[in-house]
C-alpha positions as CSV (number, residue, x, y, z in Angstrom):
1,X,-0.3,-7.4,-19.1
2,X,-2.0,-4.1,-20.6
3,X,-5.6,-3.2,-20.5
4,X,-7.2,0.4,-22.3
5,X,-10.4,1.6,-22.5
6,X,-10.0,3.7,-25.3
7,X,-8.0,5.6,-25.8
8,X,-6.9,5.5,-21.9
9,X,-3.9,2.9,-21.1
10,X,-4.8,2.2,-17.9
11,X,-2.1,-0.5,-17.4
12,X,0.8,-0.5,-19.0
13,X,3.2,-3.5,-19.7
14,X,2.2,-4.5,-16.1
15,X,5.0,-7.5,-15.7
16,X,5.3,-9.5,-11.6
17,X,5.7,-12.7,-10.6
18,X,4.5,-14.0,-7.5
19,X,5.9,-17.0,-6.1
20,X,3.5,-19.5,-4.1
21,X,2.7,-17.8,-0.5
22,X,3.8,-14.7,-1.3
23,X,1.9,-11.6,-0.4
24,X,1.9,-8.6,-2.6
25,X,0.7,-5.2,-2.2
26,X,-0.8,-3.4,-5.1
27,X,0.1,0.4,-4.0
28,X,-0.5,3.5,-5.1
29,X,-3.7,6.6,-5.7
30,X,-6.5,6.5,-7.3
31,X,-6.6,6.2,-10.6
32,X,-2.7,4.5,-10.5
33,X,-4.5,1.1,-12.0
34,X,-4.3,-1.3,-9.4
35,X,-7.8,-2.1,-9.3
36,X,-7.8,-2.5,-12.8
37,X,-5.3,-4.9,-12.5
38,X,-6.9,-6.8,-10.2
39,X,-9.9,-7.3,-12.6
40,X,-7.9,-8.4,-15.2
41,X,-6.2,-11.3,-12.9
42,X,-9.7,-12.0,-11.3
43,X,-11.3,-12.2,-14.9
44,X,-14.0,-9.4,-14.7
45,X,-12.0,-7.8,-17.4
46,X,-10.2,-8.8,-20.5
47,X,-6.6,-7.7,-21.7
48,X,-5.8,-5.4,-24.3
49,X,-2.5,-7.3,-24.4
50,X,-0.1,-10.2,-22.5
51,X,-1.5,-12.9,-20.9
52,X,-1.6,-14.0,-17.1
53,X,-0.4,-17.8,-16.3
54,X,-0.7,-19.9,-13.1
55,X,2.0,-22.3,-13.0
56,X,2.8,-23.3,-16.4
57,X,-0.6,-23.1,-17.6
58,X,-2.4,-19.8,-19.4
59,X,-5.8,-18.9,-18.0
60,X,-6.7,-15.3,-19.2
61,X,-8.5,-16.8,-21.6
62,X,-10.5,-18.5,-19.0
63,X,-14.0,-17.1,-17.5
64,X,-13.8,-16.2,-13.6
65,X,-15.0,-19.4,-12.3
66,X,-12.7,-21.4,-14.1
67,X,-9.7,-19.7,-12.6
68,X,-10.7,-20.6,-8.6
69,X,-9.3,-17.8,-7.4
70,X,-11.2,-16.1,-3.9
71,X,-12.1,-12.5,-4.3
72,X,-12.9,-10.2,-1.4
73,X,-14.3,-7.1,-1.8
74,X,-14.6,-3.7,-0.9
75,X,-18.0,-3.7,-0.1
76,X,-17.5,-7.5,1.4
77,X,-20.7,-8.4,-1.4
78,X,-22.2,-10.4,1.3
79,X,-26.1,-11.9,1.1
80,X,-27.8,-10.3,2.9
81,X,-30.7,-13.0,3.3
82,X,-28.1,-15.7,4.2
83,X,-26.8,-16.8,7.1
84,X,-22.9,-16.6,7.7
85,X,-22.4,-19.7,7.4
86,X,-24.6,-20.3,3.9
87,X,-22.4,-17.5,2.7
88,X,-19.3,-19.1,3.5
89,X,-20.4,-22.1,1.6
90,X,-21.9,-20.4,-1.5
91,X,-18.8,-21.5,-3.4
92,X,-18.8,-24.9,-2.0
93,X,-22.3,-25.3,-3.2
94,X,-21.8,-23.9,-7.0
95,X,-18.6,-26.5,-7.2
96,X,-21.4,-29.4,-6.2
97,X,-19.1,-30.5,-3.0
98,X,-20.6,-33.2,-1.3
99,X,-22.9,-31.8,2.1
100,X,-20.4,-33.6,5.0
101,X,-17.2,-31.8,2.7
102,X,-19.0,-28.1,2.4
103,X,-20.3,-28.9,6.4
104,X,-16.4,-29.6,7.2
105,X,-14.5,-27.3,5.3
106,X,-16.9,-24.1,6.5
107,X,-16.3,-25.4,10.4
108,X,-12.9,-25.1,9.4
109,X,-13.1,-21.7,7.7
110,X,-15.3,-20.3,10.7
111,X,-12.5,-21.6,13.4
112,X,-10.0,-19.8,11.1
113,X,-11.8,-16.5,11.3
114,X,-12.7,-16.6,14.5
115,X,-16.7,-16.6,13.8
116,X,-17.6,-19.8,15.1
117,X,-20.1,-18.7,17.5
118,X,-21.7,-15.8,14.5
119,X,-22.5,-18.8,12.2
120,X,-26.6,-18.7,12.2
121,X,-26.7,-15.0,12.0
122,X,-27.7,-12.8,9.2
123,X,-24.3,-10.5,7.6
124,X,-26.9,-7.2,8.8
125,X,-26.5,-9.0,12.8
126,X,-22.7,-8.7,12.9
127,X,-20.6,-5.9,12.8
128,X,-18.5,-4.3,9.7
129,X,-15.3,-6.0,11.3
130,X,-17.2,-9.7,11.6
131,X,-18.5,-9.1,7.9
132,X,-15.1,-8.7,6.6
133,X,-14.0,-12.1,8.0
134,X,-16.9,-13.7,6.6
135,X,-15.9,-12.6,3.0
136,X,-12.5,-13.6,4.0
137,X,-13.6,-17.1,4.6
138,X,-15.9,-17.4,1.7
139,X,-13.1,-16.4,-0.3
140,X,-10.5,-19.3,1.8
141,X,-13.0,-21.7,1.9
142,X,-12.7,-23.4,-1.9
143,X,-9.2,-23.6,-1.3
144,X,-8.0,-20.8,-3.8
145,X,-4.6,-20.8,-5.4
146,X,-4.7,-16.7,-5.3
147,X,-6.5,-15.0,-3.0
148,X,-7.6,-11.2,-4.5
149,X,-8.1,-8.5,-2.5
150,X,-9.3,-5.3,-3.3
151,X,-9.0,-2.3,-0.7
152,X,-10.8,-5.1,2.2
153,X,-10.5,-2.4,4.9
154,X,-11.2,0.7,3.3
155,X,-15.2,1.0,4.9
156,X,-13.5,-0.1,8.0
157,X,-12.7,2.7,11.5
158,X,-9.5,3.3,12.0
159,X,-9.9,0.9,15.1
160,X,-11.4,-2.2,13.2
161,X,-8.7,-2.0,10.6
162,X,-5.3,-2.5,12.5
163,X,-7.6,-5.7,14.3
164,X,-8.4,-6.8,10.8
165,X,-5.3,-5.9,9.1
166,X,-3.7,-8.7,11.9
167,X,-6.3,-10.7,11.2
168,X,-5.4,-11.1,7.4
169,X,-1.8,-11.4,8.0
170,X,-2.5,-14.2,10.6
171,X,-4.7,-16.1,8.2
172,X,-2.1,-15.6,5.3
173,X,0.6,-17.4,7.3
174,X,-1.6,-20.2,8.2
175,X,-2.9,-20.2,5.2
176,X,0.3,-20.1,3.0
177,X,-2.3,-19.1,0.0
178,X,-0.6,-16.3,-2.3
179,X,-2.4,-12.7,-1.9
180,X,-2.4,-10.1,-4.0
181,X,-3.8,-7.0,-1.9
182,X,-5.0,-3.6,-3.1
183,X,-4.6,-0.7,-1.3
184,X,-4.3,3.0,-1.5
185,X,-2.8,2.9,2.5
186,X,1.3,3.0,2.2
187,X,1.0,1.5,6.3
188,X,-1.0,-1.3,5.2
189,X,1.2,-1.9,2.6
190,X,4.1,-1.9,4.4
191,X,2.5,-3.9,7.4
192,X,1.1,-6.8,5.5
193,X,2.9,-7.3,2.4
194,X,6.4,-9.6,1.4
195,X,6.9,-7.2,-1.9
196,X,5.0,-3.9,-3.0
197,X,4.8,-2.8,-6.5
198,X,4.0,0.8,-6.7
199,X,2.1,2.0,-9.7
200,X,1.4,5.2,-11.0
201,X,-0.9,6.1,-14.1
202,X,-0.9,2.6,-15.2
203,X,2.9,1.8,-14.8
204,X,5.2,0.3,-12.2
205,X,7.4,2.6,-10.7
206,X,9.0,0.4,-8.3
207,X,8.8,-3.6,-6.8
208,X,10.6,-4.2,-3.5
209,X,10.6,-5.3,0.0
210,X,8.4,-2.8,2.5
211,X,12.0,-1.8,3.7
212,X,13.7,-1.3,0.7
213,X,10.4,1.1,-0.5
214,X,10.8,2.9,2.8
215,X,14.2,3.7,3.0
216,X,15.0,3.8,-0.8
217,X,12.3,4.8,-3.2
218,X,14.0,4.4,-6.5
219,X,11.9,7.6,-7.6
220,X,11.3,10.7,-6.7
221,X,7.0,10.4,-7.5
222,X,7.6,7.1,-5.1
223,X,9.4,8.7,-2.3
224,X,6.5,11.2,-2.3
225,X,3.5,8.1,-2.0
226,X,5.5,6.4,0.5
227,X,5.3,9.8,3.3
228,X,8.6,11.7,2.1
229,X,6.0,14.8,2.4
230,X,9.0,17.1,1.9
231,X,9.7,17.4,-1.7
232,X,11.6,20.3,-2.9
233,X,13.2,21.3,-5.8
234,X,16.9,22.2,-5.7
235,X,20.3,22.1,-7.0
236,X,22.7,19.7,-6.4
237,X,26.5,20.5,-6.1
238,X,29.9,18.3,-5.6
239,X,31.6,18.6,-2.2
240,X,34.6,16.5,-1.9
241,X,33.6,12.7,-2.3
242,X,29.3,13.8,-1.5
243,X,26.9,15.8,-2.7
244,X,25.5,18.9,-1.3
245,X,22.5,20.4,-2.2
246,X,20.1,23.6,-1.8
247,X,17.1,24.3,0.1
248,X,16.3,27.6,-0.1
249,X,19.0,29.3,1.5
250,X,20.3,26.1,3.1
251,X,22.8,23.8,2.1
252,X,22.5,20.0,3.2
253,X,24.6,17.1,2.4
254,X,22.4,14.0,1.2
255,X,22.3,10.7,-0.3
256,X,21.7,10.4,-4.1
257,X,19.1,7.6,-5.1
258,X,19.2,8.4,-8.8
259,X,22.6,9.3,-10.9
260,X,22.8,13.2,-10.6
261,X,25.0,15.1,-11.4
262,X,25.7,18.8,-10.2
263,X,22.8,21.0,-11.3
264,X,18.9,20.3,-10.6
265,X,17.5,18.1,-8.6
266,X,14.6,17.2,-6.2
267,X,15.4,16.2,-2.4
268,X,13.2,14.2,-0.3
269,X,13.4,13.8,3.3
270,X,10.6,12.0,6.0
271,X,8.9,15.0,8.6
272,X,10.0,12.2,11.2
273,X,13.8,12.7,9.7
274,X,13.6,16.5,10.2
275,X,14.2,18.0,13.6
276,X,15.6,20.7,15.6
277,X,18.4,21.0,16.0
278,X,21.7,23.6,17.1
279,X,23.5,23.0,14.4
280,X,20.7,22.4,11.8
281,X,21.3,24.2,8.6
282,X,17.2,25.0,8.3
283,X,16.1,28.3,9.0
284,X,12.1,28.5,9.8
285,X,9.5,29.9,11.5
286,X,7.1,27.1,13.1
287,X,3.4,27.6,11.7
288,X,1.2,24.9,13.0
289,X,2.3,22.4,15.7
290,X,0.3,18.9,17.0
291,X,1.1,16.6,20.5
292,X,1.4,13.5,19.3
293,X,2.0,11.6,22.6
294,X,5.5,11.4,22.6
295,X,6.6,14.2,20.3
296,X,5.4,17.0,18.1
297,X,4.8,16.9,14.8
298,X,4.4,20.3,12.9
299,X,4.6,23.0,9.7
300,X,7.4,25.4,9.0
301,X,8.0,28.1,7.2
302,X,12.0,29.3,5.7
303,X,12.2,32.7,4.7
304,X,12.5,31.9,1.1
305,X,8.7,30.6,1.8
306,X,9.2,26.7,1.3
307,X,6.6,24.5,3.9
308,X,8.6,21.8,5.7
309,X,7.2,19.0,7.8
310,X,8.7,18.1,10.9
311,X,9.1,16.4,14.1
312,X,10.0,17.3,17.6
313,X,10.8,15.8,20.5
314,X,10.7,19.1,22.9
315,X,7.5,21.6,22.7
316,X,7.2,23.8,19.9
317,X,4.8,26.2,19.4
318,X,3.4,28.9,16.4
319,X,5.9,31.3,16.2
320,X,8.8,29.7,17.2
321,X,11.7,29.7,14.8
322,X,13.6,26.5,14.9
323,X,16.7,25.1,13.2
324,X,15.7,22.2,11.3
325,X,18.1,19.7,10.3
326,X,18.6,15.5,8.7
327,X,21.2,13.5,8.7
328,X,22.7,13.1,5.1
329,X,21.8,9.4,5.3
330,X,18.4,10.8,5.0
331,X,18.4,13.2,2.9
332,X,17.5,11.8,-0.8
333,X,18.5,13.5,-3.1
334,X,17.0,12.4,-7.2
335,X,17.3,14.1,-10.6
336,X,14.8,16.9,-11.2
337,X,11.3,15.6,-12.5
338,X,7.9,16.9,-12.3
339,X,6.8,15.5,-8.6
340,X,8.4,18.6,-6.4
């Protein structure tokens, strides 16, 4: 599916399948295109181009209502003059469900979400957290096909969202629904979702498992969304049956993700994958440092003046020089493009 305003192509041959109970992750920064898309399979905006089927049957012709998907939403779009449980129903109500069904089906929905006890209350009585699980249910309730989700936790503490970001997960697998889940958060992502499909400036860059997007982004700009803060431009070189490459003054043995061959290139390797060590190949001097609990996470500085992110496990302090170092495993190593 493609969708412009304008002169802007906002998505881009957008092509994914989702099989029934599957929960995607739409991932990437602002702008990328993933709400966009998300409008387009909820119906609030028309394609450009392609078309959008459920089952065998075409339906981005069809209006909003008539494709009975549930929609939650940022701002969780709540009324604010109805009682939890009226808003739960709302759906049940414009579908003409008989009373006993619409009574049933929101017990069931409030069980699900845990709310049971919040269901005479006004959404401006709860908390953010409860609010969310009531757009949940109003979304779960009419029984959806697709459940849409766009960015649910974003207005959420940090606190309220790892208890909510369980909460969907849990309701998901008893729900066996198919999700398709909007985020900007590569650790929601990565928690929630069966596949994430990366997008950047309207396209897809990659669709895999959380662990294959972890340990293998397939590019370079992907690597870089998915926390591979160190991104540095280099120069690759044969040695024996590997490749080595540059950094700075340094030379590393890595892994090549793309085909490369020996001249430029652009390595990529996790702060958590970088650490001190005696025989590390890094020269730098340590500029900022942070206790993280169990370990240090900091900035440093090589002589040639490239920032690198790192971890340690023993103290490390502003001044310090350290020898930084990654196994080759971990060191990715792509053909030069325009993200270092």
């Amino acid at each position: 599916m493609s969708r412009d305003f304008g002169s802007l192509n906002a998505l881009k041959g957008v092509d994914l399948r989702v099989a029934r109970g599957e929960f995607i992750a739409l991932l990437g920064p602002s702008g990328c295109g993933k709400s966009t898309a998300l409008n387009c399979l909820a119906g609030l905006l028309p394609l450009t181009a392609g078309s959008i089927f459920l089952d065998e049957r075409r339906i981005d012709r069809l209006g909003p209502e008539q494709r009975g998907f549930g929609m939650v939403f940022q701002n969780y779009a709540l009324f604010p003059h109805m009682s939890v449980r009226k808003n739960i129903a709302f759906g049940l109500a414009m579908q003409r469900r008989p009373k006993a069904e619409i009574a049933r089906r929101v017990d069931e929905a409030l069980r699900l979400v845990r709310l049971t006890g919040q269901a005479d209350k006004l959404p401006g009585q709860i908390s953010g957290g409860q609010q969310q699980r009531v757009a949940i249910a109003r979304a779960i309730v009419v029984e959806p096909p697709l459940v849409l989700m766009d960015e649910p936790l974003s207005n959420l503490d940090a606190k309220l969202r790892l208890e909510m970001r369980a909460e969907i997960r849990r309701i998901h697998q008893l729900l066996g629904c198919s999700t398709i889940y909007v985020t900007h958060d590569q650790d929601e992502a990565l928690s929630l979702a069966d596949r994430i499909v990366v997008l950047r400036d309207g396209e897809v860059r990659q669709i895999g498992t959380p662990e294959d997007l972890y340990a293998r982004p397939a590019h370079a700009d992907v690597a870089e969304f998915m926390g591979y803060r160190n991104l540095v431009s280099s120069t690759a070189a044969a040695a024996g049956n590997a490749l080595a490459v540059t950094l700075g003054a340094a030379r590393l043995s890595g892994t090549p993700v793309e085909e490369v061959g020996p001249g430029p290139a652009t390595i990529a390797i996790r702060p958590e994958d970088l650490t001190p060590r005696a025989d590390g190949a890094i020269e730098a001097k340590v500029e900022t440092a942070e206790y993280r609990g169990r370990d240090f996470y900091g900035t440093a500085r090589t002589p040639d003046g490239i920032e690198l992110f790192f971890r340690a496990e023993e103290k490390v302090a502003p001044g310090d020089t350290v020898r930084l170092g990654a196994d080759p495993a971990r060191v990715l190593i792509y053909a030069r493009n325009g993200a270092a």
